[in-house]
PDB file of N, CA, C and O in Angstrom, chain B, residues numbered from 101:
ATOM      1  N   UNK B 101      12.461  -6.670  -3.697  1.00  0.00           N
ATOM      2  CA  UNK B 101      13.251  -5.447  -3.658  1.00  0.00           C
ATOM      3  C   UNK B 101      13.229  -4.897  -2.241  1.00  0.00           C
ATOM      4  O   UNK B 101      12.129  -4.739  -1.712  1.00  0.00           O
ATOM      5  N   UNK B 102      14.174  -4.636  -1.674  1.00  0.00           N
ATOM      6  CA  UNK B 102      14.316  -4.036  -0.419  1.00  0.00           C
ATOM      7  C   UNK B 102      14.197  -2.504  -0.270  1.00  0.00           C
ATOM      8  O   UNK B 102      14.929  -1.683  -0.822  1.00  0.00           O
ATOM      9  N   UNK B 103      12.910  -2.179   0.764  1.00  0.00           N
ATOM     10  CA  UNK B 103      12.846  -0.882   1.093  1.00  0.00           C
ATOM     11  C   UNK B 103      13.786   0.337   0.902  1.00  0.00           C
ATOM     12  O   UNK B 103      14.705   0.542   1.694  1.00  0.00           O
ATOM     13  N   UNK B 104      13.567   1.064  -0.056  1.00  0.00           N
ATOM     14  CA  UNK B 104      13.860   2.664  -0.310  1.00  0.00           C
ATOM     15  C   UNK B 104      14.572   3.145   0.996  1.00  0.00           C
ATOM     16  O   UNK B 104      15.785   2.934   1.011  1.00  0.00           O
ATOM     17  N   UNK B 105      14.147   3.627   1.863  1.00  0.00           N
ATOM     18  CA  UNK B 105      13.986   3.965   3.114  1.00  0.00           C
ATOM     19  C   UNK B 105      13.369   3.522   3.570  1.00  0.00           C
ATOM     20  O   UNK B 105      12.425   3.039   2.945  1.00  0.00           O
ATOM     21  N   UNK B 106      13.490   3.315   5.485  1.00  0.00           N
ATOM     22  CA  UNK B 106      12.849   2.834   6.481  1.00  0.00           C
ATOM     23  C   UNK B 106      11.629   3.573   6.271  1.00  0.00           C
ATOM     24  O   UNK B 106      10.677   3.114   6.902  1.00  0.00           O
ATOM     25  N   UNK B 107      11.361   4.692   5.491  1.00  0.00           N
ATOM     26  CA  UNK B 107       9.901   5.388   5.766  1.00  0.00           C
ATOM     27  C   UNK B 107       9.095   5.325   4.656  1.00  0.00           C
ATOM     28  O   UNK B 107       7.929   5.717   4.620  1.00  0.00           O
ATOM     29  N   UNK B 108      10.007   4.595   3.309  1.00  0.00           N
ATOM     30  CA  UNK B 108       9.137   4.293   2.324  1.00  0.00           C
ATOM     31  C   UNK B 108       9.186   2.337   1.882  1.00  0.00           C
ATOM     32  O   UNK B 108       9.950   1.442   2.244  1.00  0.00           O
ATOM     33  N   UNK B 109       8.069   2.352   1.033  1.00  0.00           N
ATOM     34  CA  UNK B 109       8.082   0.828   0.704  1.00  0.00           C
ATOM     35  C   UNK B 109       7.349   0.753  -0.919  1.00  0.00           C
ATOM     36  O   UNK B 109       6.387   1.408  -1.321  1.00  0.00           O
ATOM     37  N   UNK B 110       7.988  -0.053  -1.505  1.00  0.00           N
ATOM     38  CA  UNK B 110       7.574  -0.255  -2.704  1.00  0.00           C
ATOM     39  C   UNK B 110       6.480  -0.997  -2.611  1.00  0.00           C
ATOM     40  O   UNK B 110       6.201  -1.516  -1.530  1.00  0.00           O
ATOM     41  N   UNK B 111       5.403  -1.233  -4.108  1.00  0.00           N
ATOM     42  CA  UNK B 111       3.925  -1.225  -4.485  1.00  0.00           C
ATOM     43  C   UNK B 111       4.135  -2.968  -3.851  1.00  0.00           C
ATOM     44  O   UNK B 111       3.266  -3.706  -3.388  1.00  0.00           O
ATOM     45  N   UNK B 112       5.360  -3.187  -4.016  1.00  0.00           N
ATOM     46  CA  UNK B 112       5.405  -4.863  -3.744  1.00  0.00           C
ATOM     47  C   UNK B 112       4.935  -4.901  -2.058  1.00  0.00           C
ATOM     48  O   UNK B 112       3.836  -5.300  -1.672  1.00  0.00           O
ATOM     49  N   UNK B 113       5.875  -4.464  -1.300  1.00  0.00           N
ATOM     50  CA  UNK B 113       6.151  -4.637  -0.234  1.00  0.00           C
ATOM     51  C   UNK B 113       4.492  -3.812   0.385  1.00  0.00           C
ATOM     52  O   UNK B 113       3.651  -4.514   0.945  1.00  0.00           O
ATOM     53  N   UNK B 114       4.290  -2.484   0.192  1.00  0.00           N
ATOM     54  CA  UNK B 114       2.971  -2.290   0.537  1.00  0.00           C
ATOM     55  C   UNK B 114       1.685  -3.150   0.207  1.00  0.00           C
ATOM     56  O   UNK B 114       0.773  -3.246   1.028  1.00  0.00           O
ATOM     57  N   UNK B 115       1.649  -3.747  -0.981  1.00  0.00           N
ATOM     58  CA  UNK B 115       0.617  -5.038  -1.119  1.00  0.00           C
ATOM     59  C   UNK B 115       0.862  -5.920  -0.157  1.00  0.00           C
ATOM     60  O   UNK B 115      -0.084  -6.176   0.587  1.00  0.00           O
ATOM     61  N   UNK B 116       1.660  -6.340  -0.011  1.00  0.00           N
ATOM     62  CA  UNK B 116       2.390  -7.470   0.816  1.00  0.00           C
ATOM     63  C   UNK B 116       1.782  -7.041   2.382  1.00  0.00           C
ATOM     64  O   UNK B 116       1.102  -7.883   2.969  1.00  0.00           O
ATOM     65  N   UNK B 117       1.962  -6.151   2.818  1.00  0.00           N
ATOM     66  CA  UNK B 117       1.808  -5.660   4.293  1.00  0.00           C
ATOM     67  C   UNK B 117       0.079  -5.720   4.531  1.00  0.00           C
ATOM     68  O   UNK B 117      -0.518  -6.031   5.561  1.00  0.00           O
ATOM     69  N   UNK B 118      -0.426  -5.351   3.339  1.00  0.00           N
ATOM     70  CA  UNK B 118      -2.409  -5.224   3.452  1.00  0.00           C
ATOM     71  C   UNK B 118      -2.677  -6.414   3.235  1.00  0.00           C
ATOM     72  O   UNK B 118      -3.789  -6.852   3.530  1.00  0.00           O
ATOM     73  N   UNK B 119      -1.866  -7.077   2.760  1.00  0.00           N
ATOM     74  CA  UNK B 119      -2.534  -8.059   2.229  1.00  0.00           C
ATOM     75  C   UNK B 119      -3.469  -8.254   1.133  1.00  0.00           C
ATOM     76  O   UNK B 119      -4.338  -9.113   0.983  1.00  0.00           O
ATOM     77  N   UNK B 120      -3.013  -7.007   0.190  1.00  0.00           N
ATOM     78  CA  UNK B 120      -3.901  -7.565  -0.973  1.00  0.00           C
ATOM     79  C   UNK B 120      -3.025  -7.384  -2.164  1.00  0.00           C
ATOM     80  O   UNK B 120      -1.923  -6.938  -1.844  1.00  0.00           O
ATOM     81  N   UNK B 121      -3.201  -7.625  -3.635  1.00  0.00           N
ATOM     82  CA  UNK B 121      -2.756  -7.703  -5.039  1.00  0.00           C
ATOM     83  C   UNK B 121      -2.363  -6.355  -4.913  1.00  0.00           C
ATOM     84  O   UNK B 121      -2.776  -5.589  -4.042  1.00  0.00           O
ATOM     85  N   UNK B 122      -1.458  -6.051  -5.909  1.00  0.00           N
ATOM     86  CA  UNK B 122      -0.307  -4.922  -6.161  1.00  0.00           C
ATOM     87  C   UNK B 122      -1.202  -4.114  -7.267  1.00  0.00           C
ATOM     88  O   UNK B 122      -1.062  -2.914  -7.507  1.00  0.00           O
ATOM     89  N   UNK B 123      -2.139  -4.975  -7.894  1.00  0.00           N
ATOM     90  CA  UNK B 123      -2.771  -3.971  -8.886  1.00  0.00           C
ATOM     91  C   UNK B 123      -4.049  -3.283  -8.371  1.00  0.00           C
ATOM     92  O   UNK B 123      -4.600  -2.281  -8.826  1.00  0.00           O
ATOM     93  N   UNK B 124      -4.481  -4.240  -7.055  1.00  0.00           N
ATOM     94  CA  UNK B 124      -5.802  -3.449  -6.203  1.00  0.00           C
ATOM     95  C   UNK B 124      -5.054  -2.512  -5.800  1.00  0.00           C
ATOM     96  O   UNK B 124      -5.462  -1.357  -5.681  1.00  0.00           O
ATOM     97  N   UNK B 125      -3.559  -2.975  -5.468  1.00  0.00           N
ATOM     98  CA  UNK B 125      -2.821  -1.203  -4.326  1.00  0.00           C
ATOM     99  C   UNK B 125      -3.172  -0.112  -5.532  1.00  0.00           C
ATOM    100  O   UNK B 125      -3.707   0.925  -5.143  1.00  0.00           O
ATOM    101  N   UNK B 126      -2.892  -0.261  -7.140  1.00  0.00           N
ATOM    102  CA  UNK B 126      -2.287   0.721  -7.888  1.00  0.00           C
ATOM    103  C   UNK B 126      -3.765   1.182  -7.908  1.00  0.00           C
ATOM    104  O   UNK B 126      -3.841   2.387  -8.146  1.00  0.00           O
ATOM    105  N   UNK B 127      -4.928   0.594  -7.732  1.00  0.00           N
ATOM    106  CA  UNK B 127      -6.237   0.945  -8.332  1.00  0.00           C
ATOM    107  C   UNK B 127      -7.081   1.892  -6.737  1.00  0.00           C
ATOM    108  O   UNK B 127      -8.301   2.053  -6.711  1.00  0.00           O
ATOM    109  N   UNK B 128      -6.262   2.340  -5.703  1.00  0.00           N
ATOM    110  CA  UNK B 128      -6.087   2.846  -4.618  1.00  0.00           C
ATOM    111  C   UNK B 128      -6.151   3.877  -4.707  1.00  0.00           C
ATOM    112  O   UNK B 128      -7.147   4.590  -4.585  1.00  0.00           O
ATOM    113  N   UNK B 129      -4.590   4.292  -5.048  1.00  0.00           N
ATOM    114  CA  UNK B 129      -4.246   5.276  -5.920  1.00  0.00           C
ATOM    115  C   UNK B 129      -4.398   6.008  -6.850  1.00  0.00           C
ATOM    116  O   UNK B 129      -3.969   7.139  -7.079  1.00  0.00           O
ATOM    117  N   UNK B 130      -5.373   4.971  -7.698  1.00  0.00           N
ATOM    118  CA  UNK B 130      -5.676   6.276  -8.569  1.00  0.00           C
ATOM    119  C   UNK B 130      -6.977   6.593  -7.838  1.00  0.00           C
ATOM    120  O   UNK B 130      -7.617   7.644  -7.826  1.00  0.00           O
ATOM    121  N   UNK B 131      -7.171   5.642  -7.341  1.00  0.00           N
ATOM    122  CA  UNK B 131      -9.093   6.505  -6.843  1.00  0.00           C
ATOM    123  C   UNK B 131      -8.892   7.335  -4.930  1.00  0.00           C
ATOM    124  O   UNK B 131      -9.638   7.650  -4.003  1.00  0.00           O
ATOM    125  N   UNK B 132      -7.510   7.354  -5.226  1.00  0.00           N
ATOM    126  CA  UNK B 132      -7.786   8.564  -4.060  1.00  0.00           C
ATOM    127  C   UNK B 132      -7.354   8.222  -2.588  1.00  0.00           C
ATOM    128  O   UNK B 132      -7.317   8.994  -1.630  1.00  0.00           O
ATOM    129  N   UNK B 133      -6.985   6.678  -2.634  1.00  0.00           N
ATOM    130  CA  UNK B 133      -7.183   5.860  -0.875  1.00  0.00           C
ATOM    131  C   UNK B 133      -5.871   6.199  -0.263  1.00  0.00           C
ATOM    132  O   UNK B 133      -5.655   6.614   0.876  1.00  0.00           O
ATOM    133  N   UNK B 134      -4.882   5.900  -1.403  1.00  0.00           N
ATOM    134  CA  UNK B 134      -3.900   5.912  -0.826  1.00  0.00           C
ATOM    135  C   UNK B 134      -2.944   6.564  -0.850  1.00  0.00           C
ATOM    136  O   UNK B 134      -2.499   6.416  -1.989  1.00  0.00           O
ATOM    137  N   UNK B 135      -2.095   7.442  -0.127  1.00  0.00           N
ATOM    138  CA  UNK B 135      -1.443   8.023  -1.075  1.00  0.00           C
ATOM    139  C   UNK B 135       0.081   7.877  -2.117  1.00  0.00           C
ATOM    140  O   UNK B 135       0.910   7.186  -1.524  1.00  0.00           O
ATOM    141  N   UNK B 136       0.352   8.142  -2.854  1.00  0.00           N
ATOM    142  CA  UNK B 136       1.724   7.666  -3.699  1.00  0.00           C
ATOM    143  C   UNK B 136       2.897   8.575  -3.948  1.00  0.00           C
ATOM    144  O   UNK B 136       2.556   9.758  -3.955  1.00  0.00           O
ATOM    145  N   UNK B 137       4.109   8.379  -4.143  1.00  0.00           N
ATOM    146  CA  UNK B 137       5.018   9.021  -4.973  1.00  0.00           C
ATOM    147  C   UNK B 137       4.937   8.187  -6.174  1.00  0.00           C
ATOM    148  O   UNK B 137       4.887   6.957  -6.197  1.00  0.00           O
ATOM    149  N   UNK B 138       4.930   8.939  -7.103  1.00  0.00           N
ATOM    150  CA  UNK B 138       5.561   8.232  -8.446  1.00  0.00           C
ATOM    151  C   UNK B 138       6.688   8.603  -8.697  1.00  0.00           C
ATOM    152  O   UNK B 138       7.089   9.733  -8.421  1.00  0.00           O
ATOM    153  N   UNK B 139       7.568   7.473  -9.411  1.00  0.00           N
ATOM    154  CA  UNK B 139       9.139   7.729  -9.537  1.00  0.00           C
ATOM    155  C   UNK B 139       9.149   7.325 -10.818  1.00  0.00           C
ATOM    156  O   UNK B 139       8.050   7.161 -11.347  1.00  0.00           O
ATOM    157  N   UNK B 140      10.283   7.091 -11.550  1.00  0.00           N
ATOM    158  CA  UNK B 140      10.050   7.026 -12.747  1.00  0.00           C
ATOM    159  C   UNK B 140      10.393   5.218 -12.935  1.00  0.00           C
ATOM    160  O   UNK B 140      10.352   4.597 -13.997  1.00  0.00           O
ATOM    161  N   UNK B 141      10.718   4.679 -11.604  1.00  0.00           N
ATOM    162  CA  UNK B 141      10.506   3.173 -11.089  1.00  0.00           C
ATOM    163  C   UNK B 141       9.745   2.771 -10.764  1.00  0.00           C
ATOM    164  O   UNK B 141       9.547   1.562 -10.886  1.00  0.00           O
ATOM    165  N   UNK B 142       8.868   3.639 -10.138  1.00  0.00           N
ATOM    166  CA  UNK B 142       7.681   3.017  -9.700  1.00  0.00           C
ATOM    167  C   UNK B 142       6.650   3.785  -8.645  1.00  0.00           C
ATOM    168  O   UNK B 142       6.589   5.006  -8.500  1.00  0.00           O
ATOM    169  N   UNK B 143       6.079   3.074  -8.139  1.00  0.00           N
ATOM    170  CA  UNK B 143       5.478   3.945  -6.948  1.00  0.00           C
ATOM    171  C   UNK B 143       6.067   3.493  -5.648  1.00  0.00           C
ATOM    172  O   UNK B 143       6.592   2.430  -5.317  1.00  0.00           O
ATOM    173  N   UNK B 144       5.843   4.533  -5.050  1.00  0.00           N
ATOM    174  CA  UNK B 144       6.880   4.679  -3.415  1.00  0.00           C
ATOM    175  C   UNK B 144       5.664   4.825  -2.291  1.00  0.00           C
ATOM    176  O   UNK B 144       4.652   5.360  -2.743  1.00  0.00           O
ATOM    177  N   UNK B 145       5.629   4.564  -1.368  1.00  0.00           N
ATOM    178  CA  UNK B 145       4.230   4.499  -0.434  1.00  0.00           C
ATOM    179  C   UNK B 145       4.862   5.115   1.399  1.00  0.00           C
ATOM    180  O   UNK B 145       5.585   4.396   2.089  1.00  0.00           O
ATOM    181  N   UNK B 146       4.556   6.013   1.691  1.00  0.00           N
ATOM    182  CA  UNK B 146       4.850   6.317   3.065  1.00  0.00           C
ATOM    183  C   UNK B 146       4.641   5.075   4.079  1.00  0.00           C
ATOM    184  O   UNK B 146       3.459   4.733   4.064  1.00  0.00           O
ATOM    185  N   UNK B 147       5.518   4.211   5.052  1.00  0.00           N
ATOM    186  CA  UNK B 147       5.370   3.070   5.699  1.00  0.00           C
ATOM    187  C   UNK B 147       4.053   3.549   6.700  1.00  0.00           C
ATOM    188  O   UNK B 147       2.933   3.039   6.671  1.00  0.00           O
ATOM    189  N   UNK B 148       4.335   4.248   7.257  1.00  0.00           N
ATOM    190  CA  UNK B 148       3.201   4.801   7.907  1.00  0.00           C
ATOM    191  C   UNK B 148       1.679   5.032   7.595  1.00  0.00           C
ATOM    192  O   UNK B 148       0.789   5.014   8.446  1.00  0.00           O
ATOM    193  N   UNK B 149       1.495   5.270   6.140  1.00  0.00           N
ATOM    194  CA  UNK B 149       0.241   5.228   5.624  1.00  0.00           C
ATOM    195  C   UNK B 149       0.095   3.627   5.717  1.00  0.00           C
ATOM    196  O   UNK B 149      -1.036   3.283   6.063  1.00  0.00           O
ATOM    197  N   UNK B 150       0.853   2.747   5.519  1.00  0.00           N
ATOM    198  CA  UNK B 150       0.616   1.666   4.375  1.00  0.00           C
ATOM    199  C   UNK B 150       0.255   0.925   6.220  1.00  0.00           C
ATOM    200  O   UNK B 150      -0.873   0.480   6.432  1.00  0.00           O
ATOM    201  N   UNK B 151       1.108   0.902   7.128  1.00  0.00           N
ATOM    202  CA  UNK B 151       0.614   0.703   8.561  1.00  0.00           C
ATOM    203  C   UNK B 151      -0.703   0.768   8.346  1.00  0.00           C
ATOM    204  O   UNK B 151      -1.529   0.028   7.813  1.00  0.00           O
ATOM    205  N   UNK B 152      -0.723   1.819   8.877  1.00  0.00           N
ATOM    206  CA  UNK B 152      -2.334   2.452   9.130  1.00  0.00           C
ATOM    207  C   UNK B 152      -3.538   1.908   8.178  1.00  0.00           C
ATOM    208  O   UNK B 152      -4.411   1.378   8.864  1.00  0.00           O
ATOM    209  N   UNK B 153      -3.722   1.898   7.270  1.00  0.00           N
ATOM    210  CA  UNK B 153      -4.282   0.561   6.839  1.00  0.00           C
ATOM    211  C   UNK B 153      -4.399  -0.057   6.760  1.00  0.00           C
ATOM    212  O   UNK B 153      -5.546  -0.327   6.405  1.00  0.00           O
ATOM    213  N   UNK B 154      -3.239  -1.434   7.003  1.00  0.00           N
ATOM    214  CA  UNK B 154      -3.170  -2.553   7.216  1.00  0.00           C
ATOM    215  C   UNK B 154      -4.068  -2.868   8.772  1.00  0.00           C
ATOM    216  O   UNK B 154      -4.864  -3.763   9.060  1.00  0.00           O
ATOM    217  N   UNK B 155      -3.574  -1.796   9.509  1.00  0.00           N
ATOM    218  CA  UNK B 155      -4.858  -2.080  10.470  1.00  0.00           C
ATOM    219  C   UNK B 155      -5.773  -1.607  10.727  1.00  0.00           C
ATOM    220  O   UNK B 155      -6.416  -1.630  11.776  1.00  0.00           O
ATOM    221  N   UNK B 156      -5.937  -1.136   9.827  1.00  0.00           N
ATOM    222  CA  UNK B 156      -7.691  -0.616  10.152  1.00  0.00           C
ATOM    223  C   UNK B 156      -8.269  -1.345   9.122  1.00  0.00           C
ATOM    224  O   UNK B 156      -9.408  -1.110   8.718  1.00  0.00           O
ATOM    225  N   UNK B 157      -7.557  -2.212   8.673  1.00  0.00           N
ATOM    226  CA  UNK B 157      -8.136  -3.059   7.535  1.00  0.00           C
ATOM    227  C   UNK B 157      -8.672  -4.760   8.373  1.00  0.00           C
ATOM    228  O   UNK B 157      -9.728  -5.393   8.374  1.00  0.00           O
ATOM    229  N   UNK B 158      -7.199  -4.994   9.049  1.00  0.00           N
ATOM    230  CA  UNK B 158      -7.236  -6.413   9.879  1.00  0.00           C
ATOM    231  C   UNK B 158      -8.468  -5.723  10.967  1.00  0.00           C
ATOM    232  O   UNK B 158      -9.431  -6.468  10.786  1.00  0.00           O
ATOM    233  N   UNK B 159      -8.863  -4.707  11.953  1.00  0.00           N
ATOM    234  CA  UNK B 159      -9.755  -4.459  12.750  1.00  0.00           C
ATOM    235  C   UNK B 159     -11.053  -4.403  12.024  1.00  0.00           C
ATOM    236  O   UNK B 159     -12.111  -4.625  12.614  1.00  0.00           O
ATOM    237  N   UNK B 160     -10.996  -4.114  10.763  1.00  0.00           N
ATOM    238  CA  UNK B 160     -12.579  -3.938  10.531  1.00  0.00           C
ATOM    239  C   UNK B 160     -12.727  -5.952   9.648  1.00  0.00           C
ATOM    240  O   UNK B 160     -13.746  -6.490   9.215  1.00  0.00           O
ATOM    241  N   UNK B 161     -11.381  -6.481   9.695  1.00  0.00           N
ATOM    242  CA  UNK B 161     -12.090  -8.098   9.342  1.00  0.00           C
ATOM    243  C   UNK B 161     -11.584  -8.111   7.681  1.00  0.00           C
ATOM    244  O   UNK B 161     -11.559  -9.151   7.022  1.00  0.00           O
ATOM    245  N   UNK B 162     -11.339  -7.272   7.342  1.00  0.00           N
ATOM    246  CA  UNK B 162     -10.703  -7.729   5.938  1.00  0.00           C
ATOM    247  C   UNK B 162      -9.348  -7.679   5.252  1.00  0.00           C
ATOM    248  O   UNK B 162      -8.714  -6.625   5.205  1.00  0.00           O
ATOM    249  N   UNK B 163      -8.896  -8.820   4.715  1.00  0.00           N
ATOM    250  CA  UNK B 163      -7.904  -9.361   4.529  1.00  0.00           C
ATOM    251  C   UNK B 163      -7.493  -9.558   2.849  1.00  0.00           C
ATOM    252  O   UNK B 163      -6.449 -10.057   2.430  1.00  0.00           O
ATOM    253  N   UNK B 164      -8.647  -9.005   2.019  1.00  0.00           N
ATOM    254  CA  UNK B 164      -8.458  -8.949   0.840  1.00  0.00           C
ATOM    255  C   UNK B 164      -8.657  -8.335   0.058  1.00  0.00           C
ATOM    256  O   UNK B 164      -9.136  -7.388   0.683  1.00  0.00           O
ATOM    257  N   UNK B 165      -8.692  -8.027  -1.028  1.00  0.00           N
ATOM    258  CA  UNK B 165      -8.880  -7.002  -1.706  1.00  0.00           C
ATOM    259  C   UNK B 165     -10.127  -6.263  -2.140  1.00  0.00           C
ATOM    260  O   UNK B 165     -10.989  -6.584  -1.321  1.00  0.00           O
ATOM    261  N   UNK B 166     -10.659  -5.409  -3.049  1.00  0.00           N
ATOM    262  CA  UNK B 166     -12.057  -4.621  -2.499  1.00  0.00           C
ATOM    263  C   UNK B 166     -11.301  -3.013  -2.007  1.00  0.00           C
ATOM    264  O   UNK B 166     -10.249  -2.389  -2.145  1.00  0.00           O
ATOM    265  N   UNK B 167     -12.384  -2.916  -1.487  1.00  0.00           N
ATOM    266  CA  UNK B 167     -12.488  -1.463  -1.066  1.00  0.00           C
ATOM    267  C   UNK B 167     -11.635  -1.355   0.463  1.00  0.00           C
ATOM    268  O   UNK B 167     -11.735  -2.379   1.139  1.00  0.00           O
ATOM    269  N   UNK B 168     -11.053  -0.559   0.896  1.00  0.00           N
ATOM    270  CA  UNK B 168     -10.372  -0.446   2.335  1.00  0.00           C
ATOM    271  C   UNK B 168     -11.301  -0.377   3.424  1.00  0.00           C
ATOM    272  O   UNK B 168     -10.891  -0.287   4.581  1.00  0.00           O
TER     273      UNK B 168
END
């Protein structure tokens, strides 16, 4: 599915960018990491958050799923 907006990204496309499973992203979310819109499609993720983790994820060495 192609990006909402340039400033949002779906649960697909934000897994995709961290590099980890779509159900570790959803299990994020509920415990607080990340933050979400819920739509009545789905969840929507600010590109900018989902950035910002992806590298502070690749700098601290992890590439999979777990804790951020």
């Amino acid at each position: 599915m192609p990006t909402a907006t340039p400033d949002l990204m779906s649960t697909s496309e934000a897994a995709r960018c961290i590099g980890i499973a779509a159900e570790t992203l959803r299990s994020w979310v509920r415990a607080g990491t990340l933050p979400a819109t819920v739509t009545p499609l789905g969840m929507l993720f600010d590109a900018g958050d989902v950035h910002r983790l992806a590298a502070a994820r690749a700098r601290a060495g992890r590439r999979t799923g777990g804790t951020p």
